[in-house]
Backbone as a printed PyTorch tensor [residue, N CA C, xyz], in Angstrom:
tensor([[[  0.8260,  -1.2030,   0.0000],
         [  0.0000,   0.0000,   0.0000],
         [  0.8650,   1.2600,   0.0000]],

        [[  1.6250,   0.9350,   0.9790],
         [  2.8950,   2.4690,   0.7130],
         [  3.2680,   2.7930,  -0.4900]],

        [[  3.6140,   1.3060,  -1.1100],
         [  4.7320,   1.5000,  -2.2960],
         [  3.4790,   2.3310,  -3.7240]],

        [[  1.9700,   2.0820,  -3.5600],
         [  1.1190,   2.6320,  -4.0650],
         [  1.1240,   3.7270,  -3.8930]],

        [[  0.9590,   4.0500,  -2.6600],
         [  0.7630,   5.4220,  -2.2410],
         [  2.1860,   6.3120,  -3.1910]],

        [[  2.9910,   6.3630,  -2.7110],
         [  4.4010,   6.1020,  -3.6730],
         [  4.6320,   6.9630,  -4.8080]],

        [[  3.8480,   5.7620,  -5.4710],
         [  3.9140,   5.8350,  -7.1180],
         [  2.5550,   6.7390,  -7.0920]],

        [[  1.5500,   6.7840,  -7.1910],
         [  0.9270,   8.2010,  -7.6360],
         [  1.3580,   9.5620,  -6.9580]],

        [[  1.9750,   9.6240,  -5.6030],
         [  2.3820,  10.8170,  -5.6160],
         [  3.6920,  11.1670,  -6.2230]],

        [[  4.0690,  10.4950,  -6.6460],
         [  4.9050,  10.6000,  -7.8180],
         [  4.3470,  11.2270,  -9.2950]],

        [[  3.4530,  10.4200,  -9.6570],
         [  2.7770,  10.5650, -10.6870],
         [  1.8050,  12.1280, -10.4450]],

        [[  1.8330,  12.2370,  -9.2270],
         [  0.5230,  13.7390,  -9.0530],
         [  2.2030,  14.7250,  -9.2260]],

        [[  3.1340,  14.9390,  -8.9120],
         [  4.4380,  15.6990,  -8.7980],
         [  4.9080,  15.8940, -10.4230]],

        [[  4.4700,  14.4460, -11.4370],
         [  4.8800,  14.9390, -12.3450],
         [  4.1130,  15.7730, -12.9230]],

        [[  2.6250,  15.8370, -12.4710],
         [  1.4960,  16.5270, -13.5700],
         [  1.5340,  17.7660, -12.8770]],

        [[  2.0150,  18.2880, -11.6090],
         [  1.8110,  19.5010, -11.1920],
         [  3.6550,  20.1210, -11.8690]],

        [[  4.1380,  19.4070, -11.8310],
         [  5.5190,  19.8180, -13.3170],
         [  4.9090,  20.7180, -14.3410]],

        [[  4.5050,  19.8070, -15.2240],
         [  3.4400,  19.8640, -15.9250],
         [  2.8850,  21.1020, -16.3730]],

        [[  2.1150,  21.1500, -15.2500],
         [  1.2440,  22.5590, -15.2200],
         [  1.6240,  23.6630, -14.9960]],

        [[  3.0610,  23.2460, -14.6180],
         [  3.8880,  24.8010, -14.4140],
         [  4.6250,  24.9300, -15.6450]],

        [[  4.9020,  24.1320, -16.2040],
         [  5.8720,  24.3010, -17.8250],
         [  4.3700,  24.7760, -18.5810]],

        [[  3.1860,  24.4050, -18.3870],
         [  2.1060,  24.5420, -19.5740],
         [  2.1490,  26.7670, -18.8560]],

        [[  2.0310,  26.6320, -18.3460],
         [  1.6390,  28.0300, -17.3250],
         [  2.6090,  28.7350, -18.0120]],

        [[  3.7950,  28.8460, -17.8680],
         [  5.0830,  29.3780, -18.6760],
         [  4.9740,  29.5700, -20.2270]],

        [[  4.5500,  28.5400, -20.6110],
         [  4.2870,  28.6360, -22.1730],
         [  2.9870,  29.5740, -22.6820]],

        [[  2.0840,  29.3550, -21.7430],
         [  1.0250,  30.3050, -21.5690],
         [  1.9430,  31.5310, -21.8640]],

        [[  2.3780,  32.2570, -20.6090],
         [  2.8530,  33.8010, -20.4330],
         [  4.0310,  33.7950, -21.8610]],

        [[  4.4960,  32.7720, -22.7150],
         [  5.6790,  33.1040, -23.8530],
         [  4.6200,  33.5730, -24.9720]],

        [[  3.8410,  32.5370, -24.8860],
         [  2.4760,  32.6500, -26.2330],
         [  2.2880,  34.3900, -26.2950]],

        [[  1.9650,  34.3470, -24.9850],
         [  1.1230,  36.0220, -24.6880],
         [  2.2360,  36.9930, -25.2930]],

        [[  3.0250,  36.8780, -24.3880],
         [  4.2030,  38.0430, -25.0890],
         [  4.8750,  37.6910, -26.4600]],

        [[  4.9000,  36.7480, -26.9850],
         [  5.1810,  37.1430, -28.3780],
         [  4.2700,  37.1580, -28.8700]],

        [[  2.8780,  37.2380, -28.7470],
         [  1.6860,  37.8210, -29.6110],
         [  0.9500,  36.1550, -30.1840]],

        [[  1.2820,  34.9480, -29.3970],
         [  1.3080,  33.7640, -30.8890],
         [ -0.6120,  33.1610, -29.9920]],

        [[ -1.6010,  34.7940, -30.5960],
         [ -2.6560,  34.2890, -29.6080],
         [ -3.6810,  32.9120, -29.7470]],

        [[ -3.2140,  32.4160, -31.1930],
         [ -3.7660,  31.3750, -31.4450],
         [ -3.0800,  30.4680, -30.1680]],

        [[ -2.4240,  30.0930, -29.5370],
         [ -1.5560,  29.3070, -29.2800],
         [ -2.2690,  29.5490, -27.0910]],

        [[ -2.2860,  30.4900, -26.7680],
         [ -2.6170,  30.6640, -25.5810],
         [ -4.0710,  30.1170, -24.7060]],

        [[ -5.2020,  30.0170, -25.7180],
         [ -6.1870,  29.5640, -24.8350],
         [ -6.1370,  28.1970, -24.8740]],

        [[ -5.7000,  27.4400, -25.7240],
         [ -5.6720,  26.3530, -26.0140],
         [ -4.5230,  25.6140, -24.6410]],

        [[ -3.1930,  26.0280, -24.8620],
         [ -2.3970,  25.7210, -23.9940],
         [ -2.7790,  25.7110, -22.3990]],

        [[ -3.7170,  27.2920, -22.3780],
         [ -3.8850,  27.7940, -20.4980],
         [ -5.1400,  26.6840, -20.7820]],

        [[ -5.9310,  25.9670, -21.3220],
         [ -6.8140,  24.8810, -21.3420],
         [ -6.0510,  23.5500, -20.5970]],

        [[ -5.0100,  23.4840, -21.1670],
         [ -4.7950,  22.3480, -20.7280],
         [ -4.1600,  22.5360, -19.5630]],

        [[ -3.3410,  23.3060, -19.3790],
         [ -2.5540,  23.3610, -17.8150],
         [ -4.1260,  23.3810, -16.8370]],

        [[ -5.3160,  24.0620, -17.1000],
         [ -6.2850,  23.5230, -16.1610],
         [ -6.6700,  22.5620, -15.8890]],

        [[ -6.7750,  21.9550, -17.1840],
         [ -7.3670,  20.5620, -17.1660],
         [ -6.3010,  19.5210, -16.3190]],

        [[ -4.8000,  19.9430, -16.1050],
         [ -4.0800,  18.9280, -15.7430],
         [ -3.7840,  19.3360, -14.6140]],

        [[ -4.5610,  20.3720, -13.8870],
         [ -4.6330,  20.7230, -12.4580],
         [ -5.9030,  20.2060, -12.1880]],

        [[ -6.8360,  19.7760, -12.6560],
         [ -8.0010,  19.4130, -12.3370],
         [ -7.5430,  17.8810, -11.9090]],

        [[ -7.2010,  17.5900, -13.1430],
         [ -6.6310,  15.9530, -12.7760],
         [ -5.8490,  15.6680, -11.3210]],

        [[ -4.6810,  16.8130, -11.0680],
         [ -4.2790,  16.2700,  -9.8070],
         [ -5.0160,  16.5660,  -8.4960]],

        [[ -6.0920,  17.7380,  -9.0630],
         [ -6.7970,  17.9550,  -7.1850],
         [ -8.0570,  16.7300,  -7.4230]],

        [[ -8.2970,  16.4130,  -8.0520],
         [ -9.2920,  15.4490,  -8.5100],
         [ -9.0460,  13.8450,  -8.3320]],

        [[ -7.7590,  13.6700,  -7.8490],
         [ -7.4930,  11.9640,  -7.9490],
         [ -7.7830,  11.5560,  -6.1670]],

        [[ -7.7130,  12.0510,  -5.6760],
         [ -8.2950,  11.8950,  -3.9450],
         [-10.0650,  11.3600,  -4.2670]],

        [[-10.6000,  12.5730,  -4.6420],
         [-11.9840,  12.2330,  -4.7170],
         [-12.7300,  11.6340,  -5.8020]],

        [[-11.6270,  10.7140,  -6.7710],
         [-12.0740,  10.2980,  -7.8560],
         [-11.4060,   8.9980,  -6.9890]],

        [[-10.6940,   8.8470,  -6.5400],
         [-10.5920,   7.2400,  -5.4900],
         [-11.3340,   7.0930,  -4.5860]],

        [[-12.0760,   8.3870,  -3.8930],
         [-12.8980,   7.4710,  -3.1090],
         [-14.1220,   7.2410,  -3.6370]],

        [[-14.2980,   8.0330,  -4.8460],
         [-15.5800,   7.6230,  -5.2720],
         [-15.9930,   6.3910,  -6.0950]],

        [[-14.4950,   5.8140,  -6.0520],
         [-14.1880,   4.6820,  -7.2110],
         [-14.7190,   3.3750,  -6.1210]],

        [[-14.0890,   4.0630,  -4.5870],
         [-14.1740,   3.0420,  -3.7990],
         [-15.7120,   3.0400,  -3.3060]],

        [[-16.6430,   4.3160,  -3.5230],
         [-18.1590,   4.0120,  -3.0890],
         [-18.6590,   3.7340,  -4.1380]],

        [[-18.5190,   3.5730,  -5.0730],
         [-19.7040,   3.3430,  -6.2830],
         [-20.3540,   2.4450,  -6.3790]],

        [[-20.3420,   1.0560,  -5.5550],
         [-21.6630,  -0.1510,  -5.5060],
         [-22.3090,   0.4130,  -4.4330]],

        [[-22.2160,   1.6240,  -3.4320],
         [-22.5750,   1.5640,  -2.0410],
         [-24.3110,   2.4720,  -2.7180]],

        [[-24.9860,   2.2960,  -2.4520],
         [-26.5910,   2.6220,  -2.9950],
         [-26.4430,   4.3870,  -2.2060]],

        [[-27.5370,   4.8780,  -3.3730],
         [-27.4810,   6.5330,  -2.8040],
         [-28.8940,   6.5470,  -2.2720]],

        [[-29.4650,   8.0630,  -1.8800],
         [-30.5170,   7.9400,  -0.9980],
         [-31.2490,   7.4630,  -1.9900]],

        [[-31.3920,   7.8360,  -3.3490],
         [-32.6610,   7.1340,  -4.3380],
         [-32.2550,   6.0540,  -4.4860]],

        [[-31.4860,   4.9260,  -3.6930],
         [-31.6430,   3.5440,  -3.7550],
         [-30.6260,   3.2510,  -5.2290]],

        [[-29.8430,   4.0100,  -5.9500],
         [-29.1970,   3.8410,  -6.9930],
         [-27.6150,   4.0600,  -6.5490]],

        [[-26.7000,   3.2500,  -7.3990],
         [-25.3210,   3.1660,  -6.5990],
         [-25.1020,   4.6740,  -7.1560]],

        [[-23.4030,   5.0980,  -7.1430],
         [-22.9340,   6.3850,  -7.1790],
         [-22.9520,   6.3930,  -8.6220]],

        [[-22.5680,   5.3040,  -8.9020],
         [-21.9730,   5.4290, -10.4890],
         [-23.1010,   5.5020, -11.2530]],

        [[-25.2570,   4.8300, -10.8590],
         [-25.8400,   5.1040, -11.7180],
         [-26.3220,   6.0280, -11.6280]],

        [[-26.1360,   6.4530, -10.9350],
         [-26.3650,   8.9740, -10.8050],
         [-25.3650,   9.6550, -11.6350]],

        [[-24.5540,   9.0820, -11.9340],
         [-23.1830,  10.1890, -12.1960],
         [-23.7280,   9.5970, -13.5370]],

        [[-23.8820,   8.9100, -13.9560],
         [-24.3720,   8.6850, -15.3660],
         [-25.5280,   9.1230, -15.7690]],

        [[-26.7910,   9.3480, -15.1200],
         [-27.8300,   9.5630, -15.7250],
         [-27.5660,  11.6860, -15.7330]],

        [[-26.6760,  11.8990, -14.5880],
         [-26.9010,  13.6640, -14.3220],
         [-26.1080,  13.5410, -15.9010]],

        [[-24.9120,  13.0620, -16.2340],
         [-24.2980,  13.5150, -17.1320],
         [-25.1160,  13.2430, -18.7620]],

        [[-26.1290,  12.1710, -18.9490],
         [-26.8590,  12.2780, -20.1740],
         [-28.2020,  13.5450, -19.7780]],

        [[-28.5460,  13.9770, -19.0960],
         [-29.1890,  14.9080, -18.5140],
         [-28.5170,  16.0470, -19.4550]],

        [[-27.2710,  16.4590, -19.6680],
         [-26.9200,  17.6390, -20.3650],
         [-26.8290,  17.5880, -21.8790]],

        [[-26.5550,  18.3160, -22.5540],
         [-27.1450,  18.3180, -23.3340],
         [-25.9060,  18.1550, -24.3310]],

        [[-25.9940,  16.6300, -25.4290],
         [-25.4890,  15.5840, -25.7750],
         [-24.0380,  16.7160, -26.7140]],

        [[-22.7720,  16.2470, -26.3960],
         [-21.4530,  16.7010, -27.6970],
         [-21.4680,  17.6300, -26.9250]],

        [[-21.9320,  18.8300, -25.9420],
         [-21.6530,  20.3270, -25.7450],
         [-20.6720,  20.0100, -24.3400]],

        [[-19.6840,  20.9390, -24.2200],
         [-19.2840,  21.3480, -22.7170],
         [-19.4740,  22.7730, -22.2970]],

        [[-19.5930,  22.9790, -21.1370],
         [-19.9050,  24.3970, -20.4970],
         [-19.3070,  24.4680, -19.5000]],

        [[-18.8920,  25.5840, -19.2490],
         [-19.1720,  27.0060, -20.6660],
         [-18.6400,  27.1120, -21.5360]],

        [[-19.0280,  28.0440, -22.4450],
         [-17.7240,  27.9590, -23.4860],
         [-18.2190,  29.9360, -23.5630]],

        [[-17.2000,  30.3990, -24.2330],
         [-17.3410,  31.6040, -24.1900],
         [-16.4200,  32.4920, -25.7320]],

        [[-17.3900,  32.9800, -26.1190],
         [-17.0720,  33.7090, -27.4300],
         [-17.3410,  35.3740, -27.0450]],

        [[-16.8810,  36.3560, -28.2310],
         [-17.0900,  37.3350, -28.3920],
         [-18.0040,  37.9960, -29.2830]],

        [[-18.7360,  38.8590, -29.3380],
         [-19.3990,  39.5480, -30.2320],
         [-19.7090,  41.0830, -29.8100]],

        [[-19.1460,  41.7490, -30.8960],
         [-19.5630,  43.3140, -30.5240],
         [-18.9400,  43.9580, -29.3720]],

        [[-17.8210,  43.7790, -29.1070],
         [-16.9810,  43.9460, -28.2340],
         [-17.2640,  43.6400, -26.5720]],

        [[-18.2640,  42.5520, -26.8340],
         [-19.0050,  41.2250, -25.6950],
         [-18.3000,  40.3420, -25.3510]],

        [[-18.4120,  40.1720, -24.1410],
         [-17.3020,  38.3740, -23.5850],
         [-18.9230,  38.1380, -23.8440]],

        [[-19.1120,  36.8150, -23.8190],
         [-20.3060,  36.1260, -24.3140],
         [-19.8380,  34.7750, -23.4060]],

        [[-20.8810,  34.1790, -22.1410],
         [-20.5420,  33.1630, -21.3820],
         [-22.0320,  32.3900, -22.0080]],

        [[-21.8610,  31.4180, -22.2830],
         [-22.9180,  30.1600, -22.8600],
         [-22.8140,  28.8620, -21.9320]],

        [[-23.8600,  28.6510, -21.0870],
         [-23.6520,  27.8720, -19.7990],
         [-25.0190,  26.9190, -20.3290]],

        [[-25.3730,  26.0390, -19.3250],
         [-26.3880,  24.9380, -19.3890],
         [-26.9390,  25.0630, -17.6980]],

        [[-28.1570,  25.3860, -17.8230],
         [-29.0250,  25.0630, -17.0480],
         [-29.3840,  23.8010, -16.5230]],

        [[-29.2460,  23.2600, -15.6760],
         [-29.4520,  21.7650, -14.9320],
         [-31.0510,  21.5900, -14.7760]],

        [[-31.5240,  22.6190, -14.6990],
         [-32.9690,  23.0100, -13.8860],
         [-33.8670,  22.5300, -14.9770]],

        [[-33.7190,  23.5980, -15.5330],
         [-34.0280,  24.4140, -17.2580],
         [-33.8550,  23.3820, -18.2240]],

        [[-32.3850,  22.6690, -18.0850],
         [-32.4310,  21.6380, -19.0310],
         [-32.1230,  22.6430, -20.2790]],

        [[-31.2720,  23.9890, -20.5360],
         [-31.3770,  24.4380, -21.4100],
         [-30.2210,  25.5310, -21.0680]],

        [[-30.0060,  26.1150, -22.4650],
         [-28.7290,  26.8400, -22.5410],
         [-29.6070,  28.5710, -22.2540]],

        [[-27.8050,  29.2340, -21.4650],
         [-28.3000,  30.4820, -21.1810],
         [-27.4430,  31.3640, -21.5300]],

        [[-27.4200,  32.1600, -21.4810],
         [-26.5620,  33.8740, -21.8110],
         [-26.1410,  34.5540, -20.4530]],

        [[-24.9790,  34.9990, -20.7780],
         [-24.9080,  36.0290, -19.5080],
         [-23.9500,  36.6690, -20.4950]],

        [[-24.1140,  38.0550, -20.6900],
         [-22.5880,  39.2240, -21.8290],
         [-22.6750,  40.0410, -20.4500]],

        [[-20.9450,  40.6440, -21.1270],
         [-20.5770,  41.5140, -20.4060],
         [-19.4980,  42.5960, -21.1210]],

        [[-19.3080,  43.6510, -21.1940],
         [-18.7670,  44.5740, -22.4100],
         [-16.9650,  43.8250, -22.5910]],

        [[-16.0840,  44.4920, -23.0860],
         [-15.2950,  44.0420, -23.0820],
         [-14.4040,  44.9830, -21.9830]],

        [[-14.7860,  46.2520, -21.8240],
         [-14.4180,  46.8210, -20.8220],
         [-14.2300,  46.3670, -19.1910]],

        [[-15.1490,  45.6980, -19.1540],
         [-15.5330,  45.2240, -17.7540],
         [-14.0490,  44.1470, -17.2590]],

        [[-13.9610,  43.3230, -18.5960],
         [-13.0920,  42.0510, -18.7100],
         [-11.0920,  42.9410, -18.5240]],

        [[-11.2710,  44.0920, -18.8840],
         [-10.3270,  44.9810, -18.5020],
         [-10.3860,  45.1640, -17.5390]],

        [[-11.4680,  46.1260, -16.9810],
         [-11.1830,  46.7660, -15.6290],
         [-10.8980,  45.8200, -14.3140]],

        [[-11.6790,  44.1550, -14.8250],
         [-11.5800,  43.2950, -13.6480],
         [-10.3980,  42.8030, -13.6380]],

        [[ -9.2520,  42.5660, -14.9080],
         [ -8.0010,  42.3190, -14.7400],
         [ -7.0310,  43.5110, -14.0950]],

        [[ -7.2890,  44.7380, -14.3130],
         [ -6.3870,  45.9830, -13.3330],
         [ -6.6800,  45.8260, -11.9560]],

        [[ -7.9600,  45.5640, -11.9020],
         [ -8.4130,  44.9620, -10.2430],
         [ -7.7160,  43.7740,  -9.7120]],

        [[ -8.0040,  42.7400, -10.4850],
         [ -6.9620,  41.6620,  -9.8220],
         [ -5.8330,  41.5010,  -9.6220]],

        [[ -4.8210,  42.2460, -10.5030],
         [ -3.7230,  42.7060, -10.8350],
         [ -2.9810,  43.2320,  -9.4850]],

        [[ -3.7840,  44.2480,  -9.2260],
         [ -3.5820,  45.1410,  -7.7650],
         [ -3.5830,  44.0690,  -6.9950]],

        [[ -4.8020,  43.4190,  -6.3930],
         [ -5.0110,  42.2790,  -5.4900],
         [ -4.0890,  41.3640,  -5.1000]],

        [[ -3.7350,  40.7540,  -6.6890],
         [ -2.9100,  39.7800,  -6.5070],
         [ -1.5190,  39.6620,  -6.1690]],

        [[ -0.9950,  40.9480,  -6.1490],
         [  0.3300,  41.4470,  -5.9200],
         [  0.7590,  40.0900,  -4.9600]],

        [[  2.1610,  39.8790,  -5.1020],
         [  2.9820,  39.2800,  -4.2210],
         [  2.3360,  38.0680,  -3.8410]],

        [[  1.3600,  37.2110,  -5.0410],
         [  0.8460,  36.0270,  -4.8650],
         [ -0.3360,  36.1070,  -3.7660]],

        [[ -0.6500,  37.2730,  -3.1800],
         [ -1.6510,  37.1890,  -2.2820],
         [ -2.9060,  36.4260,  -2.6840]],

        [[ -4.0060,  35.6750,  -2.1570],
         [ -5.0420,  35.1590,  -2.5220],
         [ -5.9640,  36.1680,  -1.8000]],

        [[ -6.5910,  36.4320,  -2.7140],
         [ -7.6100,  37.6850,  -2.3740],
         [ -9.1690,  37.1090,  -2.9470]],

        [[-10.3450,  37.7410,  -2.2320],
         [-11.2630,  37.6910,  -2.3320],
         [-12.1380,  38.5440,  -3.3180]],

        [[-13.2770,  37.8750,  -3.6140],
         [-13.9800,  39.2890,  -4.3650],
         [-14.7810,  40.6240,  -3.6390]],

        [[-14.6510,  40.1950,  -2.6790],
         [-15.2750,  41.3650,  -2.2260],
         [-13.8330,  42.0880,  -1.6550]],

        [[-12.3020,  41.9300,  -2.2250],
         [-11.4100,  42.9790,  -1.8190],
         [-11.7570,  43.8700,  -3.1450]],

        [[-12.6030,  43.5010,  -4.4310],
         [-12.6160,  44.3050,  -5.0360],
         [-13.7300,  44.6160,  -6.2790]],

        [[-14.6560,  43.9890,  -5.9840],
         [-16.4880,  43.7980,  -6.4100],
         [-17.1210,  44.7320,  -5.3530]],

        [[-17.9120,  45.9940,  -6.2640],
         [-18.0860,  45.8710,  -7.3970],
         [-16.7520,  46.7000,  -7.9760]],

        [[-17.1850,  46.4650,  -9.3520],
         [-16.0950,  47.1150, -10.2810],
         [-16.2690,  48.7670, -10.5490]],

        [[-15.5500,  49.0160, -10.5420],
         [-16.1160,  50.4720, -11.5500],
         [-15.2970,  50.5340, -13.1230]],

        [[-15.8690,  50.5330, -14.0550],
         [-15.2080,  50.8640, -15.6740],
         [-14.0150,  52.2090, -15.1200]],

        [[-14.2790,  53.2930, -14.6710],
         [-13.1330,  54.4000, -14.7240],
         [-13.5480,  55.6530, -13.4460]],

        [[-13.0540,  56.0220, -13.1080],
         [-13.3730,  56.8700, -11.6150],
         [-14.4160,  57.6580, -12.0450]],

        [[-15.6080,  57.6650, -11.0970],
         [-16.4820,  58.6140, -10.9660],
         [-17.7690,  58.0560, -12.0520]],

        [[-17.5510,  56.9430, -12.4610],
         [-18.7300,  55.8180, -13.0680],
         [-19.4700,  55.1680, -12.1710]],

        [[-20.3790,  54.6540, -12.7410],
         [-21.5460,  54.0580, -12.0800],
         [-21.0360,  52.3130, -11.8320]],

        [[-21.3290,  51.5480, -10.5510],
         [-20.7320,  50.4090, -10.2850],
         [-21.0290,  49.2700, -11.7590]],

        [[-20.1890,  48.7550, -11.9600],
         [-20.3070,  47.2720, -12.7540],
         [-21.3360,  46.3050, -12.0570]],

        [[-22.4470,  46.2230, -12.8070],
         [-22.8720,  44.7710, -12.2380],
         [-22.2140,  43.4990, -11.8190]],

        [[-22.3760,  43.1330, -10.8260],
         [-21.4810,  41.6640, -10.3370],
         [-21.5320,  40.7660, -11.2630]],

        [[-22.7410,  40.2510, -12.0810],
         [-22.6560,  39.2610, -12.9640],
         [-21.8620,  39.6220, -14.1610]],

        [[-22.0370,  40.5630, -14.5990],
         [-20.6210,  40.7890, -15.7670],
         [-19.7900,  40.2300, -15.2570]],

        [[-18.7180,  40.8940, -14.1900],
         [-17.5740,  40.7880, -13.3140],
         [-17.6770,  39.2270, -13.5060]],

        [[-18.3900,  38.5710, -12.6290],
         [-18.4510,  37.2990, -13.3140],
         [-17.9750,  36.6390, -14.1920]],

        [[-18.5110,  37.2230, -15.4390],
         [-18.6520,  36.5400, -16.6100],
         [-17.1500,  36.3080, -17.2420]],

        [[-16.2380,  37.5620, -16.4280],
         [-14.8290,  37.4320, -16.8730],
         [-14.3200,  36.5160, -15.6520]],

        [[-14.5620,  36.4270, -14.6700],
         [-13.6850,  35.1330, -13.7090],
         [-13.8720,  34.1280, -14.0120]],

        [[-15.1690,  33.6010, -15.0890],
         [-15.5500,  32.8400, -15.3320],
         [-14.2200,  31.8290, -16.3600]],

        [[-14.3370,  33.0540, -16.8890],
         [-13.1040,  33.0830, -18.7600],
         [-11.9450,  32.8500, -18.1860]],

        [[-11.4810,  34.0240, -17.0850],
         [-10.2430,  33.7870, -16.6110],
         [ -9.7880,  32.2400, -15.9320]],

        [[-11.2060,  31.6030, -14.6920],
         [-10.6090,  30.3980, -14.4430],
         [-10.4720,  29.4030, -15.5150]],

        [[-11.7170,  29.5410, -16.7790],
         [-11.3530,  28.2830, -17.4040],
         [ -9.9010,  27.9870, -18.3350]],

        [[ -9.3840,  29.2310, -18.4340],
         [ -8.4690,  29.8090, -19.1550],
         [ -7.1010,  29.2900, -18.2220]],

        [[ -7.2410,  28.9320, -17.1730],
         [ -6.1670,  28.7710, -15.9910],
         [ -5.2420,  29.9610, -15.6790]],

        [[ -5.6140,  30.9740, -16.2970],
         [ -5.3620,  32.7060, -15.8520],
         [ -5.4340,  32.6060, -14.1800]],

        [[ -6.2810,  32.1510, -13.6150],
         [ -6.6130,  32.2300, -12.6220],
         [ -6.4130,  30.9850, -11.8660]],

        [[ -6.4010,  30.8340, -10.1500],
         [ -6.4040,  30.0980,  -9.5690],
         [ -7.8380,  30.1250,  -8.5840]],

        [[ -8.8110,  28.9820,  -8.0660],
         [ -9.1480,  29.2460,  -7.0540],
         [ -9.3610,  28.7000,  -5.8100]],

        [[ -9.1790,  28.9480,  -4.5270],
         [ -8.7120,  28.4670,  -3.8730],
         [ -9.9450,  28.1640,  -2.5260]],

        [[-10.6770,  27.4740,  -3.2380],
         [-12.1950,  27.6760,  -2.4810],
         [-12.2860,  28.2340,  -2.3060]],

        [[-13.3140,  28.6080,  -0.7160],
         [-13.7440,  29.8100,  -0.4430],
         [-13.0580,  31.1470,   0.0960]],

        [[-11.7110,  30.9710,   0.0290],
         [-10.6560,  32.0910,   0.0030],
         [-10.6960,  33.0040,  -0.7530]],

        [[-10.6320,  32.4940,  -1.7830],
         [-10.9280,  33.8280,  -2.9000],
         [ -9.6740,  32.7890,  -4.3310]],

        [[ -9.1480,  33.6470,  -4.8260],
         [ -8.3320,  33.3420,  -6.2910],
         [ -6.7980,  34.0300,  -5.6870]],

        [[ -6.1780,  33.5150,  -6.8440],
         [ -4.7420,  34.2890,  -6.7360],
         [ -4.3860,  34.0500,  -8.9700]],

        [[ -3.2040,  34.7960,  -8.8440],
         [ -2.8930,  34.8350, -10.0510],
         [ -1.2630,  34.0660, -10.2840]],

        [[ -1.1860,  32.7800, -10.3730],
         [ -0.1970,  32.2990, -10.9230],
         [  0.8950,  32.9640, -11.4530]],

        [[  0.8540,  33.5300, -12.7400],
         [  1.9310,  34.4590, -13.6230],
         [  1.3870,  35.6230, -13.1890]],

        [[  1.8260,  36.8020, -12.5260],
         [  1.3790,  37.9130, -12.4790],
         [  2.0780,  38.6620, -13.0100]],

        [[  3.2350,  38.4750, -13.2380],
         [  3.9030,  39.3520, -14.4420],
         [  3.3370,  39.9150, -15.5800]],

        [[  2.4050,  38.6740, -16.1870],
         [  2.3590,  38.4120, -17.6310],
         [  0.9000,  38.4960, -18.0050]],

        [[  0.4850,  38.9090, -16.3300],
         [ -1.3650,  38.2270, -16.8380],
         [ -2.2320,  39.0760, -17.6220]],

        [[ -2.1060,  40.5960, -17.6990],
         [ -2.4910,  41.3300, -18.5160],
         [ -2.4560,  41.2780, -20.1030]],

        [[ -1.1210,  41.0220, -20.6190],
         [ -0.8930,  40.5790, -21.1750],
         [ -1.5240,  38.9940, -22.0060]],

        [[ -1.7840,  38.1430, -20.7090],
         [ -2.1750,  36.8540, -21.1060],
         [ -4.1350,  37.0730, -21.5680]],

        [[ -4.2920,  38.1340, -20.4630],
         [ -5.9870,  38.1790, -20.4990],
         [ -6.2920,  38.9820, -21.5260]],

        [[ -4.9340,  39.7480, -22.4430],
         [ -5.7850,  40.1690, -23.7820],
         [ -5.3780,  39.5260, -24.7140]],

        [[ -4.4160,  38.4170, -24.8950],
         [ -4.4530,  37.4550, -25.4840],
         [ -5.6630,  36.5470, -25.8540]],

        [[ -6.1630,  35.8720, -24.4730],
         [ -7.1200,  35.2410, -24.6460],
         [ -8.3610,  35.7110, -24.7840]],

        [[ -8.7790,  37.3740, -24.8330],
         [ -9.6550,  37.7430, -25.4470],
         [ -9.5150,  37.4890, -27.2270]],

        [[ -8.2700,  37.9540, -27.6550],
         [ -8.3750,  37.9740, -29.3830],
         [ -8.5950,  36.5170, -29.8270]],

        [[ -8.1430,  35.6750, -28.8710],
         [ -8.5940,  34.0520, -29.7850],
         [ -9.9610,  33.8270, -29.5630]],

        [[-10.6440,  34.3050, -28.5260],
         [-11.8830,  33.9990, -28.8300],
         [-12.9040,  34.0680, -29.7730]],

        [[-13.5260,  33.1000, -30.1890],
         [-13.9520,  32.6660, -31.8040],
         [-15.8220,  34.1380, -31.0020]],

        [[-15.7540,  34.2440, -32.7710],
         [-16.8240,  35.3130, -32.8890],
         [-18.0940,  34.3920, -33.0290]],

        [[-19.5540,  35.0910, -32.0490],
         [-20.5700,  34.6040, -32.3300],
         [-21.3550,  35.2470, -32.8610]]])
């Protein structure tokens, strides 16, 4: 059992490697301009941080899945029926631009149906100068050190759900970190301005 134990934290050490070489390549993409190349890449360094905070609770769920849930069905025949429940080939969110719009396209669980939330492209600025400040010196900061937003001094507050709509972009983007209910921090802070108008120009037009 040790020698198990072992070998995947081995294996979790190489993928958090990994995610720091993908993170780096992120911030090179950004600064030499190569923006095709950045959302795609900060995609995967998430996805391969997902994988390592995810292997704890993907073993124990491996280890409950004959154990019956309150509707009398094991784990594994819930996790299958919620997931044909959505709606078949799509993942969410996904997020495009239009009209100088972040555009967030999510799925309703309830609803059973797709929704909208835009937010200008300004907003997706002003919330990166905000985090920017925040994040100084790796601090993990909250949103309420800096929600609501304002677009430029002496403007009227940003709605929270815009604000949103860009943390949204930023975590899936792995721009961002979050650290439950602590709040976020910013990985590359050197570069992230930089990285967050990157990954605005690759975003495909709707």
């Amino acid at each position: 059992m040790i020698q198990l134990m072992t070998i995947l934290e081995d294996a979790a050490g190489l993928l958090r490697e990994t995610e720091k070489k993908l993170r780096e390549m992120v911030s090179a993409a950004a600064t030499s301009g190569d923006y095709s190349s950045v959302l795609q890449i900060a995609s995967w360094a998430q996805e391969v941080k997902a994988l390592v905070n995810g292997r704890v609770a993907r073993t124990a769920a491996a280890a409950g899945s004959s154990s019956p849930s309150k509707n009398g069905k094991s784990a594994k025949e819930t996790s299958i029926q919620t997931r044909a429940s959505r709606r078949p080939g799509a993942e969410y969110p996904q997020f495009f631009k239009h009209n100088d719009h972040l555009i967030r396209l999510a799925w309703s669980r309830g609803q059973r149906k797709e929704y909208i939330h835009k937010a200008p492209y300004a907003v997706l600025k002003a919330l990166a100068k905000s985090m920017t400040e925040q994040g100084a010196e790796g601090r993990v900061f909250s949103t309420d050190n800096f929600l609501p937003l304002q677009d430029k001094a002496g403007s009227d507050a940003i709605p929270n759900y815009q604000a949103y709509v860009g943390i949204a972009l930023l975590k899936k983007s792995g721009l961002i970190d979050q650290h439950g209910r602590q709040g976020y921090s910013i990985p590359r802070l050197a570069d992230f301005k930089d990285a967050v108008e990157a990954v605005w120009k690759k975003l495909p037009e709707r």
